[in-house]
C-alpha positions in Angstrom: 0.0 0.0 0.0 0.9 3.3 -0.5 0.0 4.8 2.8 -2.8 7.2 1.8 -5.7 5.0 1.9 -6.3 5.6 5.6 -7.6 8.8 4.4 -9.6 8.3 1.7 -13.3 9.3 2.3 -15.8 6.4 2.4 -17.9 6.2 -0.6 -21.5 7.0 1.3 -23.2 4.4 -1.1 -20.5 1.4 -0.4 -21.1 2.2 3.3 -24.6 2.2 3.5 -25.0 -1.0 1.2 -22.1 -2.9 4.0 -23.9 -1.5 6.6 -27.2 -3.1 5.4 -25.3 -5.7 4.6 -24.3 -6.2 8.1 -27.6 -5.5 9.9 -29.0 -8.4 8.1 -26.5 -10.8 9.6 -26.8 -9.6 12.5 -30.6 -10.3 12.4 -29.9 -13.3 11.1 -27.9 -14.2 14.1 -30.4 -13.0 16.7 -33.1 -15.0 15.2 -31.1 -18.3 15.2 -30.1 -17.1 18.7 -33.7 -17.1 19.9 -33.9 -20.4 18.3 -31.3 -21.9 20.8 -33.1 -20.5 23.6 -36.1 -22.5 22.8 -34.3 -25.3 21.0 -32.3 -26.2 23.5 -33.6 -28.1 26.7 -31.5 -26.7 29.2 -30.8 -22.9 28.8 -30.2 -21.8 32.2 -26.4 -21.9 33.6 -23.6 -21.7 30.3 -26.1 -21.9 27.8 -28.1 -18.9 28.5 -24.8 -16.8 30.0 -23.3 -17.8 25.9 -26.4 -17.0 24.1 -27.1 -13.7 26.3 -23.5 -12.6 25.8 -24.1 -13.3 21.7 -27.5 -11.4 21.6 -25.7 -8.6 24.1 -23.3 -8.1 21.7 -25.3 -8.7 18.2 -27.6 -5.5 19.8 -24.4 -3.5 20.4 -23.2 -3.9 17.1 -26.7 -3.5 15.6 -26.9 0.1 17.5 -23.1 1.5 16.7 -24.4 1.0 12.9 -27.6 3.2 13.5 -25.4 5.6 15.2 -23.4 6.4 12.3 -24.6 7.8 9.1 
């Protein structure tokens, strides 16, 4: 690389369309997660401290994207 790419402005429409991009996944993984928590027959204990963490952090991701524009 040639060192100037760090400051290249983002093209707004190649954001936006990762950014979707993204956001579905992420819906895609909180869905299957809720899945689990029915799915599986024992969700207290590990189970449910792994899947919370996973959704905790699916939401925190999903929310930094609608913070930026």
């Amino acid at each position: 690389m040639d060192g100037g790419d760090e400051n290249k402005p983002v093209n707004k429409e190649v954001f936006l369309l990762l950014k979707h991009d993204i956001k579905n996944q992420l819906s895609n993984i909180q869905l299957s997660l809720e899945g689990l928590r029915y799915e599986l027959p024992d969700t207290d204990g590990d189970h449910a401290l792994y899947i919370d963490s996973l959704s905790k952090s699916a939401r925190k991701i999903d929310e930094l994207l609608d913070s930026i524009d």
